[in-house]
DRENPA-283023 format. One record per residue (C-alpha): y, z, x. Coordinates in steps of 0.5 Angstrom, whole numbers, plus 500, padded with zeros to 3 digits. Each point is the difference from the previous one (the first is absolute). Example, Ala and Ser with C-alpha at 12.3 -4.5 7.8 and 13.67 -1.06 7.14 Angstrom:
491516525 507498502 
END
This chain:
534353452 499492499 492497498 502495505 500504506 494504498 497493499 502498507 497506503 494500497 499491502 501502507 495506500 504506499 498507496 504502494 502507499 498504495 508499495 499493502 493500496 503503495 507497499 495493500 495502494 505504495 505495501 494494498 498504495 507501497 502493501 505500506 495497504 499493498 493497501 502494505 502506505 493505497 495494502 504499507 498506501 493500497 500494505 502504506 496505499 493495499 502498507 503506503 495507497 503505499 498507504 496506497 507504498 503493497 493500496 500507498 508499498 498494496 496502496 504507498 505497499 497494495 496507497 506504498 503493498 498502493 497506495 495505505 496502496 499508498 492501501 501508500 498501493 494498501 495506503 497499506 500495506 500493498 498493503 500493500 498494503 502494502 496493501 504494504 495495494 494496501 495496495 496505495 503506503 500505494 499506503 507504498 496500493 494503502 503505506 506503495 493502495 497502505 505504504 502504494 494501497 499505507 507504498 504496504 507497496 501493501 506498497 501492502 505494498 497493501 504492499 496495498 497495503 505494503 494494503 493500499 498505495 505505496 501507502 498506499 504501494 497493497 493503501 501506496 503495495 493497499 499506496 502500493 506504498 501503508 506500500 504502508 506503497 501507499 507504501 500504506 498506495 494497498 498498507 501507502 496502495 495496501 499502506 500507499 495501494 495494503 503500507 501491500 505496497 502493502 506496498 505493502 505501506 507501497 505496501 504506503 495501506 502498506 504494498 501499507 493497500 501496494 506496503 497499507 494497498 503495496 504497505 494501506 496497494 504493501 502501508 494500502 501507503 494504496 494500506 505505504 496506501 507505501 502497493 493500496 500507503 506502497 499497493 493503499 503507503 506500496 496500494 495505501 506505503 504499494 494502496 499507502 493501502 499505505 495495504 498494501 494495501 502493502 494495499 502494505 496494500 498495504 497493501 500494496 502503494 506504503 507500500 499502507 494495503 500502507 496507501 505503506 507498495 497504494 498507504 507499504 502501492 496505498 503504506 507498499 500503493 496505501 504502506 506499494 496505495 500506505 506499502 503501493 496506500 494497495 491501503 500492500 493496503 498494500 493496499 500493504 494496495 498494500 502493495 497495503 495499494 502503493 499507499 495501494 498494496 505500494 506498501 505498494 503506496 495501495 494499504 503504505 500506495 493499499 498500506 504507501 497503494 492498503 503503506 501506497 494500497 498500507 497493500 505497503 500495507 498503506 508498503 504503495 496506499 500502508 508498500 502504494 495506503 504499507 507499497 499506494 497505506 507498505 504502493 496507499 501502508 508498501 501505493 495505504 495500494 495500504 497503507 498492503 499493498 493500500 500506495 504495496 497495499 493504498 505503495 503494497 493497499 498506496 505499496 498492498 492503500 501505495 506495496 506505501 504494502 497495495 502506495 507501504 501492499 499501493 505506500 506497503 499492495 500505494 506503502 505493501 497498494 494496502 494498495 494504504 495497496 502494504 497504506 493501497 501493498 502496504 499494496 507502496 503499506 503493500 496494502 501493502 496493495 498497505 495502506 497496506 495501505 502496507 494498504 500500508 500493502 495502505 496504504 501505507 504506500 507502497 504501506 506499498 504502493 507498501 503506496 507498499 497493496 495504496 507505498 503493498 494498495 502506496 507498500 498493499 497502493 505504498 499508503 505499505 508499500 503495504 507503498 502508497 501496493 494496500 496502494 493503502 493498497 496507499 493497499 499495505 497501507 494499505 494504501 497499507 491500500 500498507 505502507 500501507 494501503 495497495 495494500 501494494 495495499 504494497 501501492 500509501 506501497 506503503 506502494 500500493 507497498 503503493 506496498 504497493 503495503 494494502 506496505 500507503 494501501 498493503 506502506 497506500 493498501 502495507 504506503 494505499 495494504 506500505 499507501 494500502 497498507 493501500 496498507 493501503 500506504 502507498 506502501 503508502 503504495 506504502 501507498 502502493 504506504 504497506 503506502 504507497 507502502 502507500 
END
C-alpha cells in the first residue's frame, strides 16, 4: 500500500477503504507518512469530501490513535458536551454545575482557547489556586464523591487529532466539515462519555458562518456518535452577536457565577437550560425535555448549583472565597467606557470583530504558545436589537496595556453598525439534532 496511490484516488473523487484509512492515520502518526504526503491528502479530501463511512472510519481511527479512556470506574451514565466556540460562550461552566447537581456525572476534558479568548481551562484558571491537573484516580474520584471533575486534554488523546490540525491549520484546509467532524468526535469518543451533546455555532461569530453548513455538521457527528454506539444530539444556536455580556476570561467567570445565582443574561441562561435538558434526556435521567429544563431551573432557584460550583472549585484547589467575592478574581488597571457615535438601532454586531477585541487586549492567543492576560476583556451594555441615543454607552473596555486599548477601542466601533430601523433577531435556538 503507497500513500501516493490513496492521494491519487482521493484527488480523482474515489472512496478510501476502511485498511486504507487506517494505514494512513497510524502510519502519520508514527512518522512513516511524511507531511508533504498528509497535506496532499487534507487537500484532496477539502475538494473531494469524504462519505458517511469514510467519515466515521476517520474519526475511529484518529479516536484509537492514542489512550481511549476507561470511564467504567465511575457510577452511573456519564455525559458530555461539546461547543464549535463563539464569542462570551462559557456555558460548559454553568451546564457541568448544574447537570451534576441533579445526579448526573459530568466527567469533561477541555483545551484551552487558541483566537479571541481562552479556553475553558483558561476561565477556570482566573480562580485563584484552581488547578486542571488531576491523575486519572483523582479525576475519577472527583467524580464519583461530587459527580463533576474537569481537567486539560492529555497529550495521549487522540494524537491523530493533534498532528492533523497543525497541518490543516497551515494548508488552509480546516473549514471542511468531514474533517472538523472528525477532530472534535475523535476526542469526544476517546473521552469515554456514555452520550453526548454538541452546541454547534452559527453566525458571525462561528467557525461555520453559514446556518445550512453548520446543521450539515451537526448531523454529521451526530450520525458519528450514534454509530459508535454513544446517545449524541445536538443543539444549532446562534452566534451572530456574543453570548452574554462578558467576554474575557475573568469577566467570563463572573458572569458565570451571576448566572448561577440566577441573575445571569436571558441567552446564556435559555441555552444552558436548553443545552443541560438535552444532556439530562440522552442519559435517560429524565422522562422529557420540558421536565428538564423545569428541574434545572430549580436547582439555580434553590442554589444547589452555585453550592455544586463551590463544590467542585474546592476540589481542584480553587480559593471559593473568590466565589463569593468576586473582586479577588484578577482584575485589569485600566477600565474605559466607549460611547456610540450616534443614534438609531444596533442592527449589526460583527462578532467575530468583537472576539478580536479581546485578543487585542490580550485575553486571546493568536498562537498555542502565546502568553494570555487573564484580567482584560469587554463587557457589553448594548447588543442587537437595542436603541442608542449618541453617547449611551456600548462596552466597557478592561485593559493593562494603553496601546492595546487604543487598537481595541477602533475595532469595537467597527463592529458595531447602527441604523434607523429596527432590525429582526434570529432565534437563540435555530434547531435541534437528534
Amino acid at each position: 500500500m503507497r500513500m501516493y496511490d490513496l492521494i491519487q484516488r482521493k484527488r480523482n473523487g474515489g472512496v478510501l477503504s476502511d485498511d486504507e484509512i487506517h494505514y494512513m492515520i497510524s502510519g502519520f502518526t508514527n512518522g512513516e507518512i511524511p507531511d508533504y504526503q498528509m497535506s496532499a491528502m487534507l487537500m484532496a479530501i477539502y475538494f473531494k469530501g469524504l462519505n458517511e463511512k469514510e467519515t466515521l472510519t476517520l474519526t475511529l481511527e484518529m479516536a484509537h490513535s492514542g489512550d481511549m479512556l476507561d470511564l467504567s470506574p465511575i457510577q452511573g451514565k456519564i455525559v458530555d458536551k461539546h461547543s464549535t466556540g463563539g464569542v462570551g460562550d462559557k456555558t460548559s461552566l454553568i451546564l457541568a454545575p448544574m447537570v451534576a447537581a441533579f445526579g448526573v456525572p459530568v466527567a469533561k476534558m477541555s483545551g484551552r482557547g487558541l483566537g479571541h479568548t481562552g479556553g475553558t481551562i483558561d476561565k477556570l484558571e482566573s480562580i485563584p489556586g484552581f488547578s486542571t491537573t488531576l491523575t486519572i484516580n483523582d479525576f475519577i474520584r472527583n467524580v464519583n464523591e461530587i459527580k463533576l471533575a474537569l481537567v486539560g486534554q492529555t497529550q495521549d488523546l487522540a494524537p491523530a487529532d493533534k498532528k492533523l490540525y497543525a497541518l490543516r491549520d497551515v494548508t488552509a484546509t480546516v473549514d471542511q466539515i468531514s474533517l472538523i467532524a472528525a477532530s472534535i468526535m475523535s476526542k469526544k469518543l476517546a473521552s469515554g462519555a456514555d452520550a453526548i451533546v454538541l452546541d454547534v455555532k452559527t453566525g458571525s461569530g462561528a467557525l461555520i458562518k453559514r446556518e445550512e453548513d453548520s446543521i450539515t455538521l451537526a448531523r454529521t457527528m451526530v450520525k458519528i456518535g450514534k454509530r459508535a454506539g454513544r446517545k449524541t444530539s445536538a443543539v444549532i444556536s446562534d452566534m451572530d452577536q456574543p453570548l452574554g455580556y462578558c467576554i474575557g476570561n475573568a469577566l467570563e467567570i463572573k458572569e458565570v457565577i451571576e448566572t448561577l445565582k440566577g441573575n445571569g443574561p436571558k441567552d446564556l441562561t435559555e441555552l444552558c437550560l436548553v443545552l443541560g435538558a438535552q444532556m439530562l434526556f440522552n442519559v435517560d435521567a429524565v422522562s422529557s425535555i420540558e421536565t428538564a429544563m423545569d428541574q434545572l431551573r430549580e436547582l439555580i432557584d434553590n442554589g444547589s448549583a452555585l453550592k455544586k460550583f463551590i463544590q467542585f472549585v474546592k476540589a481542584q484547589g480553587g480559593d471559593e472565597t473568590a466565589i463569593h467575592d468576586t473582586s479577588l478574581l484578577p482584575s485589569a488597571s485600566i477600565t474605559e467606557d466607549i460611547p456610540a457615535p450616534g443614534e438609531g438601532y444596533i442592527i449589526k454586531m460583527h462578532t467575530d470583530a468583537i472576539g478580536a477585541v479581546s485578543m487585542i487586549l490580550g485575553g486571546g492567543r493568536q498562537t498555542k504558545d502565546s502568553p494570555i492576560d487573564l484580567s482584560v476583556g469587554l463587557v457589553l451594555h448594548k447588543k442587537t436589537g437595542e436603541f442608542v441615543k449618541k453617547g449611551d454607552i456600548l462596552a466597557t473596555l478592561h485593559a493593562n496595556d494603553p496601546k492595546k486599548l487604543l487598537a481595541a477601542k477602533e475595532k469595537l466601533l467597527e463592529a458595531y453598525k447602527i441604523a434607523a430601523f429596527q432590525p429582526s433577531l434570529p432565534p437563540l435556538i435555530h434547531e435541534i439534532i437528534l
